[in-house]
Every structure is written in C-alpha cells, then in structure tokens.
C-alpha positions in Angstrom: 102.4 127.6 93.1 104.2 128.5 96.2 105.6 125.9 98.7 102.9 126.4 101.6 99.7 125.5 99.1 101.2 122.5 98.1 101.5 120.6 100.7 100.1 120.2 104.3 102.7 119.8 107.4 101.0 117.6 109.5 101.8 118.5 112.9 101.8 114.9 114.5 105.3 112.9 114.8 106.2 116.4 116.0 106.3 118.1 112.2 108.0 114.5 111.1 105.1 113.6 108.6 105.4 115.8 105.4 101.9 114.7 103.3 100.4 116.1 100.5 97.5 118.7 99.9 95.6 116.1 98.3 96.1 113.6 101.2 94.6 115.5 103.9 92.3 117.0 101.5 93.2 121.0 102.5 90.6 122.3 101.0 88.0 120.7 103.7 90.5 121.6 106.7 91.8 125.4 105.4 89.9 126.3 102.6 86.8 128.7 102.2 83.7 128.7 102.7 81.5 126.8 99.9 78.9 129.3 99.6 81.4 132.1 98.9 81.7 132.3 94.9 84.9 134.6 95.8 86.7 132.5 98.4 86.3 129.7 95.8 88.6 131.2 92.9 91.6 131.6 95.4 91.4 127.9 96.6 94.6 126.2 95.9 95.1 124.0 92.5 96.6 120.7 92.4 99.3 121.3 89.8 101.3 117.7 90.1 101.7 115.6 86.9 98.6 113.6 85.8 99.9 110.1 85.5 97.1 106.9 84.4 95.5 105.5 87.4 97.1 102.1 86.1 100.7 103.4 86.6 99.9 104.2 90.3 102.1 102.0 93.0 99.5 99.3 94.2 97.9 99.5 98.0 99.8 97.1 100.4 98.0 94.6 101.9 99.9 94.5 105.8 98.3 92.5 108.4 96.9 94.2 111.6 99.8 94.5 114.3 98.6 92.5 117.4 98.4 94.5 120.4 101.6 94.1 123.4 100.5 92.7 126.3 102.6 96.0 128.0 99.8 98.2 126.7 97.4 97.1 129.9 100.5 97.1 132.4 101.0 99.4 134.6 104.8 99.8 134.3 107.9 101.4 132.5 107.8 98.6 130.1 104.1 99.2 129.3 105.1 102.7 128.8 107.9 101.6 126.4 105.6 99.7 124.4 102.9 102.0 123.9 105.2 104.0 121.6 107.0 101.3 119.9 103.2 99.8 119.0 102.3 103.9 117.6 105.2 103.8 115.7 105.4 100.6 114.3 101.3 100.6 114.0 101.8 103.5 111.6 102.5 101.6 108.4 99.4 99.6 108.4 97.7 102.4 109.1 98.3 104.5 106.3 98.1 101.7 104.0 94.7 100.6 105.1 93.3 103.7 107.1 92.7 101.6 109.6 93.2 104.4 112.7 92.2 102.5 115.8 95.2 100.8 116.0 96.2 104.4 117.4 93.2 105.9 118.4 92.9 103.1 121.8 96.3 104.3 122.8 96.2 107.8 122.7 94.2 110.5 124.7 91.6 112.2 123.3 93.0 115.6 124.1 96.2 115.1 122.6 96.3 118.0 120.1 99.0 116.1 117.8 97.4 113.2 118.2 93.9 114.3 117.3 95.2 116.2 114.3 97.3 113.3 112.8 94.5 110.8 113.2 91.8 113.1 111.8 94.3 113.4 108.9 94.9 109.9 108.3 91.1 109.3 108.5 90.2 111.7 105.7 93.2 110.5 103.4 90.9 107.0 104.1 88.1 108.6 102.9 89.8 109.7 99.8 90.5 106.2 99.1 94.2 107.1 99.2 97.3 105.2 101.1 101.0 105.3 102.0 103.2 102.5 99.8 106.8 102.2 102.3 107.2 104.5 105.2 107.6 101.4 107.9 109.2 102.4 111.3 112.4 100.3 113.3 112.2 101.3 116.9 115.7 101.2 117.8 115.5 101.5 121.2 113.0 103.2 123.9 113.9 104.4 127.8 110.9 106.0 130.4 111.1 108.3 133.1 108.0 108.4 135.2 106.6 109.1 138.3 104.5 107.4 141.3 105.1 103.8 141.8 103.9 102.2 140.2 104.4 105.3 137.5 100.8 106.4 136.6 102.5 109.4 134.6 106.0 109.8 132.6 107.6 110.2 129.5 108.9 107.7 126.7 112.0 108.3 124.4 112.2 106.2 121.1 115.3 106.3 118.8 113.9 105.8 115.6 114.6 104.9 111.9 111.5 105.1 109.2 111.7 104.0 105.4 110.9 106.0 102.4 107.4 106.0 101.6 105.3 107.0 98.6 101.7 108.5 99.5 99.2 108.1 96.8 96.2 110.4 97.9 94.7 111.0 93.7 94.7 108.0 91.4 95.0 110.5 88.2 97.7 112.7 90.1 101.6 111.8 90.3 102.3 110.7 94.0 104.4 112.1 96.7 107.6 111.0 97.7 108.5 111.4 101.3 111.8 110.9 102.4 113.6 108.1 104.8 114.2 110.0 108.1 115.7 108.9 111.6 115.4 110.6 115.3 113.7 110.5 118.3 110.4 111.1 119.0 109.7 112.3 122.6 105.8 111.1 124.3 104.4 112.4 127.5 102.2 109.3 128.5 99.6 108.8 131.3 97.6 105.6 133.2 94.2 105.8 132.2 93.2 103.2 134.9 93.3 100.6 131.9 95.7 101.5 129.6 98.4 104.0 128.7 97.4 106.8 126.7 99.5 109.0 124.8 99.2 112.9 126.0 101.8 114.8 123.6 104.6 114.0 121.3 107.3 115.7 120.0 110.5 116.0 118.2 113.5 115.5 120.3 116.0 115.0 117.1 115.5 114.0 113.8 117.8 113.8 110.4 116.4 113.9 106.7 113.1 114.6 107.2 111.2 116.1 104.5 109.1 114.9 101.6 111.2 115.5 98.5 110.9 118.4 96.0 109.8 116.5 93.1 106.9 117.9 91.3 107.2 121.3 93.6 106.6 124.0 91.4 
C-alpha cells in the first residue's frame, strides 16, 4: 500500500501530528460515496498486523488540566497561557477524547483548529486513544497589538514525548515519534477570552510517526 493511504497528516500542530488512517477514520473524511458499488472497491485497506485486543497498550486515565486564570485576562501573559494550556491540554485529550478542553480556547474559524478537533473527536468515537505523546512548554513570548493587546501572536518552544495511538483494538498500533520545535499561534480577545485564530510550524525536529508496519 502506498504511503499516502496509510496514514492521514493531520493538518493541526501545523503538519506536527502524524495519526493513523484508522484514527481519523479516512474513509468517513476522503473516501467515496457509500451508494457507489465502484468507489467502494478502491477504498483503502488497513493492512497493519492484527495483534489480540488483550496485547493492546491500556487507555490512560489523566485527570482534566484545570483551566489558568490567564485564559480570561486580557494581557500578554493571558496570551502566553492560552497556548501553553492547548499544548499541554493535548495529552488528556487524546487519551480521553475529551476536546473541550480545546474547543473553549480556540475560534471557530480556525481552519487547523477545526480540522484537528474534528479529528480527535471521531478517533473518540472510534473508541480509540493516544498512550504517551505529553507536551513540555519550554518557554512562550507574545507580540501583540492595542493596549491592552486585543490581537497578537504567541511563540512556544516545545518538546513532546513519544506516543502510541491505538485507533483498532484487533490492529497493531501506531508509533509516532518524540518531536521538538515551536509552534507559532495568531491569537485574538474575544471580549471574554483568548481564542486561538491559526497555528503553525515555526521549527520543528524529528517529527514523524515511525515507519513500522508501512508497507
């Protein structure tokens, strides 16, 4: 099976997350139309290992991050921790498809955003989960505008674990690798709250899921 049917890049993180066909469940995002007999044969086959159900890496159980009090503030540092509480929110929210720990913090028309969440929502559905992939904020900065700044962007120097994402309990899991960078956010004041607008990839090392199983 070639490379691009195995596996979905999910453009959130700014191409960071590398997650499995299965997990995002391809077929329901790309694949054909249901009532065409035709389209159906050339649907992409899950072709990983089948491994017992028993074997599989067991669902963490991590508590719900508590919400910043910066998230409500109307300020740089409010800014800063917007990102740091995405980032470090994302564990817990693979692992329990739990996705309003993100979706109160970022803007509705965020492309990325949108896409990543309605990602993580479906693996959810699947009953599947990530085992790993924690993030360390290593350090954030903002540059905004208006004072007090009601728009602006955050920088946050990153480092995020090795992870396992388990998306089919009778299919061998994906390994995704440890990867490090900086993810870039354009953030705005929503009167409220701050509210993530875009993210991308300023620099990044090692990321990647790994090439095990890839036929």
């Amino acid at each position: 099976m070639k490379r691009p049917a195995q596996r979905l890049v999910v453009i959130a993180l700014a191409l960071l997350l590398v997650v499995p066909i299965g997990a995002v469940g391809l077929s329901q995002l790309l694949g054909p139309d249901q009532e065409d007999p035709a389209a159906e044969s050339s649907a992409p086959v899950d072709q990983r290992p089948e491994v017992d159900p028993a074997d599989q890496p067991p669902r963490p159980e991590l508590p719900r991050p508590e919400e910043p009090a910066g998230l409500t503030e109307q300020t740089a540092e409010g800014a800063e921790a917007t990102l740091t509480y995405l980032l470090e929110s994302y564990a817990y929210m693979m692992s329990s498809g739990d996705v309003s720990v993100w979706a109160n913090s970022v803007d509705p028309n965020c492309q990325v955003c949108v896409t990543f969440l309605d990602n993580a929502a479906l693996l959810a559905e699947q009953d599947g989960y990530m085992v790993g992939g924690a993030f360390e904020v290593q350090g954030t900065s903002f540059t905004g505008t208006g004072e007090p700044p009601a728009t602006g962007e955050v920088t946050a120097d990153f480092a995020q674990q090795e992870s396992t994402i388990v998306d089919d309990p009778t299919r061998a899991p994906t390994p995704v690798d440890a990867v490090s960078g900086q993810i870039v956010a354009q953030i705005a004041w929503d009167g409220q709250r701050w509210r993530v607008t875009d993210m991308s990839l300023g620099a990044a090392e090692g990321a990647g899921a790994s090439d095990a199983g890839e036929g």
